[in-house]
LOVEXBA-698955 format. One line per 3 residues: number of its first residue (from 1); their letters; for each residue x, y, z of C-alpha. Coordinates in nm, 3 decimals. Each point is the difference from the previous one (the first is absolute). Example, Ala and Ser with C-alpha at 12.3 -4.5 7.8 and 13.67 -1.06 7.14 Angstrom:
2
1) AS) 1.230 -0.450 0.780; 0.137 0.344 -0.066
This chain:
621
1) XXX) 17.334 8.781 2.451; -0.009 0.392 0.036; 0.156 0.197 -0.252
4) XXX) 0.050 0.402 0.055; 0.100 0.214 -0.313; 0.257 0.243 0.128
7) XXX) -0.093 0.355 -0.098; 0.256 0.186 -0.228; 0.245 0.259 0.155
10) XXX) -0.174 0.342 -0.037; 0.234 0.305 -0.011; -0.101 0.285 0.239
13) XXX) -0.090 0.248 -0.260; -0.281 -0.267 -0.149; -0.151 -0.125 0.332
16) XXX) -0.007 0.395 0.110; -0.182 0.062 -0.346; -0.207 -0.268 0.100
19) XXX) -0.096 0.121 0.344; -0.066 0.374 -0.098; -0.261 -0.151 -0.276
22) XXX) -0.148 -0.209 0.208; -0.080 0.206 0.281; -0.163 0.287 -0.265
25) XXX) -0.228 -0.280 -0.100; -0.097 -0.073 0.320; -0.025 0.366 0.150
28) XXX) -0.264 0.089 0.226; -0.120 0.355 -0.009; 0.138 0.140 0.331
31) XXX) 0.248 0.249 0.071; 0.312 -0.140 -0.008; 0.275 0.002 0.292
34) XXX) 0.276 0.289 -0.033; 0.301 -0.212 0.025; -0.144 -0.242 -0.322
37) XXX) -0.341 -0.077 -0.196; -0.102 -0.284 -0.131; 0.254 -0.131 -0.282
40) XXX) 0.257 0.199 0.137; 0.352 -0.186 0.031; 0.174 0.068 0.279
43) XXX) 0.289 -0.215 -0.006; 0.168 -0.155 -0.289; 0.365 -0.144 -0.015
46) XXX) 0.134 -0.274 -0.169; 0.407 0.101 0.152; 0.109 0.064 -0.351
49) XXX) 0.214 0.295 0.121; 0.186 -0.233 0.207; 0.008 0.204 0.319
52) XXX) -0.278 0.043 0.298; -0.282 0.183 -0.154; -0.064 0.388 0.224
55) XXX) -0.182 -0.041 0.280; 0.078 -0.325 0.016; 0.072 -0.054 0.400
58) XXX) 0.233 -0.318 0.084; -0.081 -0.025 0.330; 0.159 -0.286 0.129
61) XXX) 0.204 -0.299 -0.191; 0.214 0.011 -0.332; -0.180 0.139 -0.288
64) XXX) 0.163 -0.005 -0.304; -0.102 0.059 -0.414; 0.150 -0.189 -0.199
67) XXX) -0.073 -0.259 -0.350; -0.321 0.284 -0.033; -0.131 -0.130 0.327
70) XXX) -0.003 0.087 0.370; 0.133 -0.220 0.222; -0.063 -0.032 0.398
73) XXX) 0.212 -0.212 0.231; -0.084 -0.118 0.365; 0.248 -0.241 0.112
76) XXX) -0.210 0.004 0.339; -0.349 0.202 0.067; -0.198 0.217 -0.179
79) XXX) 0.125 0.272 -0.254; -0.205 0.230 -0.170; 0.040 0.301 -0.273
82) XXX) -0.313 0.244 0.038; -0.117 0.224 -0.284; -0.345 0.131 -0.137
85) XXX) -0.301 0.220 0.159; -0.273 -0.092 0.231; -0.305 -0.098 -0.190
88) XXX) -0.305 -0.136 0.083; -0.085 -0.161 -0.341; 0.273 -0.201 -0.192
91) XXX) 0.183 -0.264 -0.176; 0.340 -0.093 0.063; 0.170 -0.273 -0.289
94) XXX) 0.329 -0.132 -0.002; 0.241 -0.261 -0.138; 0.152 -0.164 0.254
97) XXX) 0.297 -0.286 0.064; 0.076 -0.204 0.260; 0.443 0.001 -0.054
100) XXX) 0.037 -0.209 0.277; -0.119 -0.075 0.326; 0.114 -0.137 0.374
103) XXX) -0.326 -0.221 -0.029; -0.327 -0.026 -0.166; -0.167 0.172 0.286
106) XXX) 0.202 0.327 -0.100; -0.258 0.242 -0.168; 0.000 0.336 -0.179
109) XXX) -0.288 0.275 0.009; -0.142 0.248 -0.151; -0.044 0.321 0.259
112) XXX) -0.417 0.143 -0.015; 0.023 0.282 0.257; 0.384 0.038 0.142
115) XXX) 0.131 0.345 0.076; 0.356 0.087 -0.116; 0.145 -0.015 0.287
118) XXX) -0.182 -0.383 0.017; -0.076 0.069 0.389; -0.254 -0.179 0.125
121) XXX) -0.340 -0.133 -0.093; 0.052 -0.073 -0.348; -0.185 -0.302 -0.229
124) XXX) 0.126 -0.159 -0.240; -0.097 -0.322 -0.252; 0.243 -0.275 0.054
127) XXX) 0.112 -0.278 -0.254; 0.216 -0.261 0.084; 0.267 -0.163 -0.204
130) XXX) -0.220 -0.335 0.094; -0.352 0.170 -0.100; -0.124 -0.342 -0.023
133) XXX) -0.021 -0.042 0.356; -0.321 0.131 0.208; 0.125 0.297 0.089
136) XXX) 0.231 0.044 -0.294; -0.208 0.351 -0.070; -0.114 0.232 0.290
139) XXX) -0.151 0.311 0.088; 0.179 0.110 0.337; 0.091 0.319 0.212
142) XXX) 0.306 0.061 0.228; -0.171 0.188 0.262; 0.173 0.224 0.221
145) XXX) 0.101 -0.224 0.238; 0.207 -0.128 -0.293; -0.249 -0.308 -0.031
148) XXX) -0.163 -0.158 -0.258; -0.317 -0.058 -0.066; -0.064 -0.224 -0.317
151) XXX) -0.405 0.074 -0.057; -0.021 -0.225 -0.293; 0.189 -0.253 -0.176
154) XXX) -0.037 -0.240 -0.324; 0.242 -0.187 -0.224; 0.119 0.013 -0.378
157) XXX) -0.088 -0.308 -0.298; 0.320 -0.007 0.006; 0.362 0.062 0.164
160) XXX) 0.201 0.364 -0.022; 0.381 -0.180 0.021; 0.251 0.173 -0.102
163) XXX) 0.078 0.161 -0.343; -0.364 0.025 -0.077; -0.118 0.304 -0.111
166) XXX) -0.340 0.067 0.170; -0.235 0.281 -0.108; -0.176 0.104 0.334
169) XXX) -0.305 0.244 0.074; -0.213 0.174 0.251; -0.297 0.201 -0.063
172) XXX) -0.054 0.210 0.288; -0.346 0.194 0.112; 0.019 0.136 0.347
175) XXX) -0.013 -0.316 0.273; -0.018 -0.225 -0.290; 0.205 -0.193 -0.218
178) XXX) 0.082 -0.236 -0.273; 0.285 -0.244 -0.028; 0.097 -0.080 -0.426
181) XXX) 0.245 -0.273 -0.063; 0.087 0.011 -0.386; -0.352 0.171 -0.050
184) XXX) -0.217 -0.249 0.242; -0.149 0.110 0.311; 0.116 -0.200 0.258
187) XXX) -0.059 0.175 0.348; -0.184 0.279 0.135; -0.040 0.181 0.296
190) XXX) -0.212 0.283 0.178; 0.145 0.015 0.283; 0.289 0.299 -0.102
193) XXX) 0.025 0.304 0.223; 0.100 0.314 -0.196; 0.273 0.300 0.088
196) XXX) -0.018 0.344 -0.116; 0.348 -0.045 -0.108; 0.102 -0.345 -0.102
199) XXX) 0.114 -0.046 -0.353; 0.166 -0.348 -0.213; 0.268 -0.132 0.119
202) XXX) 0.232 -0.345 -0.129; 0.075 -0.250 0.295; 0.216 -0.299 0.017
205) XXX) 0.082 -0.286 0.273; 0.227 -0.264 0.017; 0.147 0.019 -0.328
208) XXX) 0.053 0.201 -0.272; -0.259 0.131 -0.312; 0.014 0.215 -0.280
211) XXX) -0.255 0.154 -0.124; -0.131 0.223 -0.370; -0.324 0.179 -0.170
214) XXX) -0.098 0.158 0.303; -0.348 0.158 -0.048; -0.242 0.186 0.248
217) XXX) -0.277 0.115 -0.150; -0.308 0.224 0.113; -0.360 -0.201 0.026
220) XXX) -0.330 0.116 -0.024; -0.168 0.003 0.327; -0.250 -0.266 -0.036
223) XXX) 0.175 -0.362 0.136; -0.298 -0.166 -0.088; 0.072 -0.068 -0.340
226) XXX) 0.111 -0.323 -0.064; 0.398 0.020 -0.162; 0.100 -0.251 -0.283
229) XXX) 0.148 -0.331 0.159; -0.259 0.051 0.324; -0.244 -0.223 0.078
232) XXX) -0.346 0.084 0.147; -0.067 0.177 0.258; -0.185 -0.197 0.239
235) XXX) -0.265 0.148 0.239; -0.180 -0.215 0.233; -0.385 0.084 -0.010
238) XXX) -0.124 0.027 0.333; 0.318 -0.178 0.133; 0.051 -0.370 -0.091
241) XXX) -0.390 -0.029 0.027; -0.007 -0.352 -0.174; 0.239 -0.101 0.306
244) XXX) -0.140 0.185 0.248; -0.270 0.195 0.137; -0.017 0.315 -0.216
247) XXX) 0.121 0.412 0.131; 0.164 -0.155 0.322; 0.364 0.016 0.105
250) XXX) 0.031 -0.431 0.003; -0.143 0.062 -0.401; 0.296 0.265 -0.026
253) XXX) 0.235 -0.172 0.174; -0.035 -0.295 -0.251; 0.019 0.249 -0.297
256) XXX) 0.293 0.126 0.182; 0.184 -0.384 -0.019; -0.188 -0.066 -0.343
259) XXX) 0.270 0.276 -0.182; -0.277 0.226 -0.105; 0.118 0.423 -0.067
262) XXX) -0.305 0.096 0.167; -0.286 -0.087 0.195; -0.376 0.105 -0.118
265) XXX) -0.190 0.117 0.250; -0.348 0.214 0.081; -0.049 0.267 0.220
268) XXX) -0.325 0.163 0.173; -0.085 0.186 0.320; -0.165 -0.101 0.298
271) XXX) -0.311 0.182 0.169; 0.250 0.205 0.180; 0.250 0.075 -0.320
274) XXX) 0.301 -0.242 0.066; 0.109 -0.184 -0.322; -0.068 -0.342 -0.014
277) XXX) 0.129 -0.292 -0.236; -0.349 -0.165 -0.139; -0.110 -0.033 -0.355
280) XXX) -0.380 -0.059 0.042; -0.225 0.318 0.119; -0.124 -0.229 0.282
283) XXX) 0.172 -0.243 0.243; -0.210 -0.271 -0.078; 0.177 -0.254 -0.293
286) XXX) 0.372 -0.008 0.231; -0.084 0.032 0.337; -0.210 -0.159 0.262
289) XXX) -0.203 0.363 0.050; -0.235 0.168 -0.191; -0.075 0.335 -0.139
292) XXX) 0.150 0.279 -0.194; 0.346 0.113 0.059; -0.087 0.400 0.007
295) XXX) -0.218 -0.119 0.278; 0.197 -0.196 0.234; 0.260 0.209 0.257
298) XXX) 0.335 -0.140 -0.032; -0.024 -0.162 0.328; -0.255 -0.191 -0.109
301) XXX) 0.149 -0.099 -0.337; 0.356 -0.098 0.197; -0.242 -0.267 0.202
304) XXX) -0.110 -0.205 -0.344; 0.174 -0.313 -0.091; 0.123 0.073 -0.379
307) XXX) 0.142 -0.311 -0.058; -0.199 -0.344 0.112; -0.231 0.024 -0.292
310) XXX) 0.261 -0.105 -0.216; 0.238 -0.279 0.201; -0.023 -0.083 0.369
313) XXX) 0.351 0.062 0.014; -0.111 0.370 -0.059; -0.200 0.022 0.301
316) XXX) 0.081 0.343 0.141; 0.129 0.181 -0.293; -0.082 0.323 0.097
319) XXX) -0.108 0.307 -0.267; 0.294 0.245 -0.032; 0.004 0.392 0.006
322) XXX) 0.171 0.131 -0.286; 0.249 0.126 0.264; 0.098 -0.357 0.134
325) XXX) 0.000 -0.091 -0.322; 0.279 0.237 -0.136; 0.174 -0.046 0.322
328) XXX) 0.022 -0.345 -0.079; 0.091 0.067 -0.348; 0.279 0.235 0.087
331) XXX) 0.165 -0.218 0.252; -0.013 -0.379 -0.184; 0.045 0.160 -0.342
334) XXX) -0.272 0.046 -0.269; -0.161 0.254 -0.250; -0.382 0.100 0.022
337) XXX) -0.262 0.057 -0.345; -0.271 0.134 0.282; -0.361 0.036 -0.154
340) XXX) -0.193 0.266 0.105; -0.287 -0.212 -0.011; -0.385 0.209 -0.064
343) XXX) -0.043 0.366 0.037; 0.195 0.206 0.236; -0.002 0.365 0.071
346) XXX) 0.280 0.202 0.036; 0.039 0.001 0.368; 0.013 -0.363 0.018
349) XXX) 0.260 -0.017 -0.302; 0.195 0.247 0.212; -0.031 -0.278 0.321
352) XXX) 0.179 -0.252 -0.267; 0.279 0.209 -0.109; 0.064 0.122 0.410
355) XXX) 0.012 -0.417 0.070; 0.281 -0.022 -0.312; 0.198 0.278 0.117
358) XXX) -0.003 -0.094 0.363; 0.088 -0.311 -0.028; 0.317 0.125 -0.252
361) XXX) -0.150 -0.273 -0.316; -0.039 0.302 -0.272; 0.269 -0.118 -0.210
364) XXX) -0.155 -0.380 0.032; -0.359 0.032 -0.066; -0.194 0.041 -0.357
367) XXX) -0.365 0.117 0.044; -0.240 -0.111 -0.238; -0.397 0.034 -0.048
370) XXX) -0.296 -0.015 -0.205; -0.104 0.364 0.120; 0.130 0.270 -0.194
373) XXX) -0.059 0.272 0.310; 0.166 -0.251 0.213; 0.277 0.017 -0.204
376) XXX) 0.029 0.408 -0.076; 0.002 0.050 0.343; 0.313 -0.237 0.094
379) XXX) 0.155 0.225 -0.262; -0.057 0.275 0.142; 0.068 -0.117 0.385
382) XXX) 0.294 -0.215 -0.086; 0.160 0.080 -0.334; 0.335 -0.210 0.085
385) XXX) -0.290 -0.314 0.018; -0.045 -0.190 -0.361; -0.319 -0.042 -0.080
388) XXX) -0.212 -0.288 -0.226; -0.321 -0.011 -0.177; -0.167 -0.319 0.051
391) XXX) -0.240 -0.093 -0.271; -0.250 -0.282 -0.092; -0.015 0.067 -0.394
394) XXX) 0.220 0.270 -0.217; -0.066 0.369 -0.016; -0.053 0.122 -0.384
397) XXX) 0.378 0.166 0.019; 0.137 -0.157 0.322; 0.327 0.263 -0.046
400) XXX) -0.250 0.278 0.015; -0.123 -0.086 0.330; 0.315 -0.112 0.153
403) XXX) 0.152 0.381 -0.175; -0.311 0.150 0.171; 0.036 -0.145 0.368
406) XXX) 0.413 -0.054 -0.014; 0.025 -0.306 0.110; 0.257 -0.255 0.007
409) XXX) -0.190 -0.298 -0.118; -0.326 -0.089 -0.178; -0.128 -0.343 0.156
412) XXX) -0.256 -0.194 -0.185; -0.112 -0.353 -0.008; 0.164 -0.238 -0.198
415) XXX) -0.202 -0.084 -0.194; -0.087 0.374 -0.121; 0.366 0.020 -0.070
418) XXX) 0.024 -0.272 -0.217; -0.277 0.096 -0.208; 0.187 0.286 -0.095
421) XXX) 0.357 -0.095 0.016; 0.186 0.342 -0.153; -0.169 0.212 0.290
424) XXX) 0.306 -0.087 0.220; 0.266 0.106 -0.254; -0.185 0.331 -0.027
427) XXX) -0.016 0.065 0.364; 0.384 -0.103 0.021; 0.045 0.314 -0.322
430) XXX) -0.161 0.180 0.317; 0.179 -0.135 0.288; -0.250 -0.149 0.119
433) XXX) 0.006 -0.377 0.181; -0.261 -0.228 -0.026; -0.112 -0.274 0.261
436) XXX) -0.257 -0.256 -0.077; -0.217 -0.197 0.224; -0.089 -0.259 0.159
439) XXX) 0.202 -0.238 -0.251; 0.041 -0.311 0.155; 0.061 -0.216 -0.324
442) XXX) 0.376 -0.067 -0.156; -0.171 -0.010 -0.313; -0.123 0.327 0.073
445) XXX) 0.337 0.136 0.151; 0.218 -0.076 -0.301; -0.242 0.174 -0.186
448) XXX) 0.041 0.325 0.174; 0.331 -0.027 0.050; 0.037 -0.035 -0.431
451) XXX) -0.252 0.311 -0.071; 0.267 0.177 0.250; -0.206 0.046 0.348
454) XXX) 0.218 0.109 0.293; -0.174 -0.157 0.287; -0.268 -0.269 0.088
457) XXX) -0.258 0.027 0.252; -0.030 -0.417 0.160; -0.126 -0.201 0.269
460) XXX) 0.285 -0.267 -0.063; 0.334 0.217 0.056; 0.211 -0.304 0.094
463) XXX) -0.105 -0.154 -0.359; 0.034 0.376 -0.205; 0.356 -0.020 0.166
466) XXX) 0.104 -0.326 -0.124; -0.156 0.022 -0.358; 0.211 0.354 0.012
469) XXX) 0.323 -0.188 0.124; -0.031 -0.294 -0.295; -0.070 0.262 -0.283
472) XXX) 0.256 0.247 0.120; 0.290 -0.306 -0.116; -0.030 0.034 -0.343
475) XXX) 0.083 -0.371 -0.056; -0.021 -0.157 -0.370; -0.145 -0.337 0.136
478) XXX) -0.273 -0.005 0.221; -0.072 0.094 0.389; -0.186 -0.135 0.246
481) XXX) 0.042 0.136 0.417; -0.282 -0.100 0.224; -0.122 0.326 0.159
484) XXX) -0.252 -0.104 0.250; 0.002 -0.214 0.268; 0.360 0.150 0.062
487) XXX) 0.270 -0.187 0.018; 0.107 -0.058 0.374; -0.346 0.147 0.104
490) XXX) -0.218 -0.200 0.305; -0.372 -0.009 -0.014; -0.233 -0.134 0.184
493) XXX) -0.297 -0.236 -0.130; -0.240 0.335 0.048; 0.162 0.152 -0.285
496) XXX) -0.072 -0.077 -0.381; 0.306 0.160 -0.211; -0.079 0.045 -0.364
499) XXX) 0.243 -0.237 -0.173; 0.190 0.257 -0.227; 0.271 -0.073 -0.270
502) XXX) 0.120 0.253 -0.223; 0.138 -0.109 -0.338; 0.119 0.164 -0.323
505) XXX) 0.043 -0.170 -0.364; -0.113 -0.294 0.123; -0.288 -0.236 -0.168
508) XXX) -0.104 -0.255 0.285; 0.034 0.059 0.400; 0.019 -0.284 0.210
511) XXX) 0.003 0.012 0.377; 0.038 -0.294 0.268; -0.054 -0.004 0.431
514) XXX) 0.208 -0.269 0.125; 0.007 -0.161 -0.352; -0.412 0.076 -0.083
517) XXX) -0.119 0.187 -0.274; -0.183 0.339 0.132; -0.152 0.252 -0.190
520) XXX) 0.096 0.345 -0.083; -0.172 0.268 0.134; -0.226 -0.142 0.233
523) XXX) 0.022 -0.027 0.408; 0.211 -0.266 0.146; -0.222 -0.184 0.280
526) XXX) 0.245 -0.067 0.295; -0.269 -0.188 0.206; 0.148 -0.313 -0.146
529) XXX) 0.368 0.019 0.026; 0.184 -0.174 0.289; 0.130 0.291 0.222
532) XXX) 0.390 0.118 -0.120; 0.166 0.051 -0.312; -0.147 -0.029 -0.335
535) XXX) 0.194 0.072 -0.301; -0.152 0.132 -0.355; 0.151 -0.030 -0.328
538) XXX) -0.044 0.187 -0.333; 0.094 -0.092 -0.374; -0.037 0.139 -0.282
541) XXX) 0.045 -0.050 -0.388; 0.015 0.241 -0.286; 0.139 0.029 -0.352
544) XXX) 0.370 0.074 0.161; 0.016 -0.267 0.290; -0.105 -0.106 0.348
547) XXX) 0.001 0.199 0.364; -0.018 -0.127 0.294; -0.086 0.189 0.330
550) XXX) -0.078 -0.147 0.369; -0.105 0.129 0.370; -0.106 -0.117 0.308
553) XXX) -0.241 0.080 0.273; -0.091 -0.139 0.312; -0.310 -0.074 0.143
556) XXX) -0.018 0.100 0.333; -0.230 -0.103 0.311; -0.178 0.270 0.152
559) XXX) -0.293 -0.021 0.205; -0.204 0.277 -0.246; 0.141 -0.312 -0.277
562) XXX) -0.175 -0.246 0.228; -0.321 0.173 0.056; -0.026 0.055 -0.379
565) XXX) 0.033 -0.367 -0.053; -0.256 -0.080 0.208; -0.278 0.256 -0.107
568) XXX) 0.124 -0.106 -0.406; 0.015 -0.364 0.077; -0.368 -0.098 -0.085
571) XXX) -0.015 -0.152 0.382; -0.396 -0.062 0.072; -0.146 0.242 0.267
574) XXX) 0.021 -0.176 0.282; 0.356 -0.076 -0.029; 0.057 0.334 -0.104
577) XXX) -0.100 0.115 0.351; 0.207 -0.266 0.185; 0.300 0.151 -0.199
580) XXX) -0.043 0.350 -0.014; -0.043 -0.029 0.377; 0.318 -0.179 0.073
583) XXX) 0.204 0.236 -0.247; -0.171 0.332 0.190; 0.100 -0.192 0.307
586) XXX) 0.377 -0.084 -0.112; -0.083 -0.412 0.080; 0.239 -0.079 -0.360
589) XXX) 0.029 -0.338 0.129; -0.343 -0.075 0.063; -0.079 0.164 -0.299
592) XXX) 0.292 -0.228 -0.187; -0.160 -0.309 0.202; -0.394 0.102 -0.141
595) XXX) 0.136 0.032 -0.359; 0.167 -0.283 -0.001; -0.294 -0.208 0.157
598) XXX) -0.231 0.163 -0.199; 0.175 -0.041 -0.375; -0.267 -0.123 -0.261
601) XXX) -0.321 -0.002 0.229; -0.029 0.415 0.077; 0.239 0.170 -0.170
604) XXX) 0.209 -0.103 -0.328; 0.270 -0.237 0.033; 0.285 0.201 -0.173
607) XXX) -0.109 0.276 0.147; -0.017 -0.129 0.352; 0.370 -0.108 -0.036
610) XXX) 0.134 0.336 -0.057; -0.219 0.126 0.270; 0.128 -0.263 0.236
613) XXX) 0.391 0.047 -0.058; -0.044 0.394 0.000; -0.154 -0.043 0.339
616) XXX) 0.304 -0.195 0.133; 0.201 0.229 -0.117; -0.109 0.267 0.203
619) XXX) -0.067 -0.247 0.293; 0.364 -0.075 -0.005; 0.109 0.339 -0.011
């Protein structure tokens, strides 16, 4: 059983104490906005004069103070009470209590960028009296065509009701944002569009909420730092490139689904200067071409097939251009770390930073490299880009260097990090972020995350994500989720998903498919599972009690599934031939009938089964 501590009730004048220390410890050295710097709070009210606070703006709805807290009331639609400045870089607390609702799909929000007059856009972060449910927390916007559109949603450990006090949070910087339920991150978002003149604002539907300690506070610049109660920022290293084939849009796309913040990807020019996604100098290792990349005219590079050398399935995968790429990015949703990967001179920096800005992805891309001119000259083309220092081992004073070029982050291995574990609070006294990569260990992850790291650098997202979600609940006993194969997902018998289970405080790990033992850690084999469902199962033990945590998949038949079968199943050569030919062919029940005939003499008998009701699958189809 999960058991949450609730936090005590903070008075305003503490938690705005709080805030203005906090943010001098974490200061960057930049000069600071005119409205507010860094530390600076901007609103604080905890209703103790028992009236509407000035320039407090009751737009629509009752809106009464009363008991030392404000109270809004919408019997039907959405009220809202705007207050506050327009700020770019903040954190907006408050107590808040559900006092009743119509029904548990009645919700309250706190208002990110809402003009006083509330016309529309405006965005908001949602909580529903039933914050258990899916989308019992949201990040939405009611656009001008007084719709909404919800970007992201997530749920709570545990149910809002009524007469609950709730302390709430959002840390905003720019397009992004953070969602804090009783100090644990819970949602986030980059997908905000900014006014010029939006403030805060109070909003209630369906039911009526009071609210108290009211706190906006001024944020140093730099959202990469990881807040107390967050969990890891996860950034997929060259996409999902243990999924899929790595730097292509199918390998971002996965990312995309996986939950990671951003995708890692690298970036050089062709022969005739357009940016291209490809990590290796030449085209050699993922494509079926040959050569170096700053030879090859991106005509010719748009003709290789990036994706059969690593799954048939992939056949096709085409190499992006950064520009597709961003496109891509900016239309499904997603963050970029982009690598300037080897030495480039200004000019073609200056190519990069035109693709960014044309394609309107400046406030959604991080650039990172190992080149220090690389990286002075992004500063000086495109100061509004944040920029990363990737490293293999540790500078002598890695604040010096990270002082010296300004960057945002300092990215080194893991392993260099955790040989000297108090580098990262001493680039945090600097306001400084640190990545690591390529950590693709959970032993390795928690770790990081305990020496304080703000984001890791993986080619397993999907299992970062769910090793995130389990430590993010804070339970007593132990936890166990099952992270990859996904539950719900379909694969087909190409594919070889990493079997990944997540657990915390527990001693032994014990997982099952269809009742027999598998091990951690490894891939599953789906050459030998009967086509359809298949259903995993996870326990755990440890010194406080058991966990339990199941998902299914299904096996799917595909004829890329079938031809990997055949060239896998150990099949001698001459019946090799007689079945590759009916499979190029599409004969699946001749190639059903020759399996089946065949079973024991030419090819293995098990094997030759699966073949033979794959084939008569399709056949039937």
């Amino acid at each position: 059983m999960l058991t949450f501590r609730r936090r005590p009730r903070w008075s305003v004048a503490v938690l705005a104490a709080l805030a203005t220390t906090a943010g001098l410890l974490a200061a960057v050295p930049v000069s600071a906005p005119a409205a507010a710097k860094p530390g600076d709070v901007v609103v604080a009210e905890d209703f103790s004069a028992g009236t509407l606070p000035a320039g407090w703006r009751a737009v629509d709805g009752e809106w009464t103070v009363r008991d030392g807290r404000l109270r809004g009331t919408a019997t039907s639609g959405t009220r809202k009470i705007t207050f506050g400045r327009n700020l770019t870089h903040f954190r907006f607390t408050a107590t808040v209590r559900f006092e009743s609702v119509a029904e548990p799909t009645r919700w309250t929000a706190l208002g990110l960028d809402v003009p006083a007059d509330a016309r529309t856009p405006w965005w908001i972060a949602t909580m529903r009296s039933g914050t258990t449910a899916a989308n019992g927390l949201e990040f939405a916007q009611l656009t001008t065509a007084n719709a909404w559109n919800v970007t992201n949603t997530g749920s709570a450990p545990y149910a809002a009701g009524t007469g609950r006090d709730m302390l709430v949070a959002v840390e905003v910087h720019g397009n992004q944002a953070r969602w804090f339920l009783d100090g644990r991150q819970l949602l986030r978002t980059s997908s905000l569009t900014r006014s010029t003149d939006g403030g805060q604002a109070l909003i209630v539907n369906g039911g009526s909420v009071s609210f108290d300690d009211v706190l906006v506070t001024e944020l140093p610049p730099n959202g990469y730092l990881r807040p107390a109660g967050a969990p890891l920022t996860i950034v997929a290293h060259r996409g999902a490139s243990a999924a899929a084939p790595e730097n292509t849009l199918v390998a971002q796309e996965i990312a995309r689904r996986s939950g990671a913040d951003f995708v890692e990807n690298d970036v050089q020019p062709s022969r005739d200067g357009v940016p291209f996604v490809l990590h290796d100098s030449t085209v050699d290792r993922t494509t079926d071409g040959s050569g170096t990349i700053r030879t090859l005219t991106a005509a010719q590079l748009k003709t290789l097939d990036a994706g059969s050398w690593f799954a048939p399935q992939y056949a096709g995968a085409r190499l992006p251009t950064l520009a597709e790429q961003l496109a891509d990015l900016r239309n499904r949703g997603g963050n970029l770390l982009l690598e300037i990967k080897g030495a480039h001179t200004r000019d073609e920096v200056a190519r990069i930073v035109e693709v960014i800005r044309a394609e309107q992805m400046t406030g959604r891309v991080f650039v990172q490299s190992f080149e220090v001119d690389t990286l002075r000259h992004t500063r000086q083309l495109a100061p509004e880009l944040p920029t990363g220092l990737l490293r293999g081992s540790l500078d002598a004073d890695p604040v010096a260097v990270a002082r010296e070029l300004g960057v945002t982050a300092y990215n080194p291995t893991g392993a260099a990090l955790l040989a000297r574990p108090a580098v990262v609070a001493d680039l945090h006294a600097a306001g400084v972020a640190v990545m690591a990569w390529t950590v693709d260990s959970p032993v390795q992850w928690q770790q990081l995350e305990r020496i304080g790291t703000d984001g890791i650098i993986t080619n397993r997202p999907a299992e970062l994500a769910g090793w995130n979600a389990a430590g993010q609940l804070g339970a007593a006993g132990p936890t166990v989720s099952i992270a990859a194969p996904a539950d719900g997902v379909e694969l087909d018998r190409a594919q070889r998903p990493v079997l990944t289970v997540p657990a915390t405080d527990a001693d032994t790990v014990t997982v099952t498919l269809d009742g027999a033992a598998v091990p951690v850690g490894e891939p599953l084999d789906l050459t030998g599972l009967a086509a359809g469902a298949h259903r995993l199962r996870a326990e755990v033990t440890g010194p406080k009690g058991t966990a339990t945590a199941e998902a299914t998949f299904t096996v799917a038949v595909t004829p890329a599934g079938l031809g990997h079968l055949v060239l896998t199943s150990g099949a001698k050569d001459p019946a090799l031939t007689v079945l590759t030919d009916h499979l190029v062919k599409g004969r699946y029940a001749e190639l059903a009938r020759y399996a089946e005939r065949h079973a024991g003499r030419f090819l293995p008998e098990a094997k030759a089964r699966v073949i033979a009701a794959d084939a008569r699958t399709l056949a039937n189809r």
